[in-house]
N, C-alpha and C positions, 0 to 999 in steps of 0.2 A: 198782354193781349186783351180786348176788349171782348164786352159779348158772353154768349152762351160757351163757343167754343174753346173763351181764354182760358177757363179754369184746367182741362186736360192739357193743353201746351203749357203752358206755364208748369204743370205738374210734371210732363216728361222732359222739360227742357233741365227742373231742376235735378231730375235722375241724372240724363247726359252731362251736367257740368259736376255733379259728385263722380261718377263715374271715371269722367274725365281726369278730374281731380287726385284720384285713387291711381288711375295710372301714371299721374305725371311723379306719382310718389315713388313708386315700383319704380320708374325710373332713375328719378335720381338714387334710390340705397343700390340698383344696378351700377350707376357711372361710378357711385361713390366704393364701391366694391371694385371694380376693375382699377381704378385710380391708386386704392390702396395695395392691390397684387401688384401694380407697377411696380410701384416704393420697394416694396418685400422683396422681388424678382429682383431688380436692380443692387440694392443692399445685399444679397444673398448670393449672385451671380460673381459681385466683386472678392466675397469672403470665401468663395469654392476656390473661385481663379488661386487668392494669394494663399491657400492653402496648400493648392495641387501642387502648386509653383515651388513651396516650402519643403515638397517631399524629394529625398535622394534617393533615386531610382537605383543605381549602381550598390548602396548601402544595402537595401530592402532586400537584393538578389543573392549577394553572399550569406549576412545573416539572417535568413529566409527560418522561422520556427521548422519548416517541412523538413529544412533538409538534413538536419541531424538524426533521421531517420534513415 
């Protein structure tokens, strides 16, 4: 901007685009965090599943540590 009054604009316009700047960053390590909880959630969801799935419920009741008491 030209003039007396360029020097102040120009001076808040560069605050507003650092500003601006700073937050488009906070955003992306935000997306790039939920992105990654995806992965983890998903990988982690499948390996409970084939876990639970591996256990013999029927086994665990008889041989129960408790019930030797």
């Amino acid at each position: 901007m030209e003039g007396d009054r360029g020097a102040p604009f120009d001076g808040k316009q560069t605050e507003i685009n650092e500003r601006m700047r700073a937050i488009g960053s906070i955003l992306v390590d935000f997306l790039d965090g939920i992105s990654g909880n995806e992965k983890l959630t998903d990988g982690l969801e499948d390996q409970i599943r084939a876990t639970m799935s591996g256990i013999d419920v029927e086994y665990g009741g008889k041989q129960s540590a408790i019930s030797s008491y």
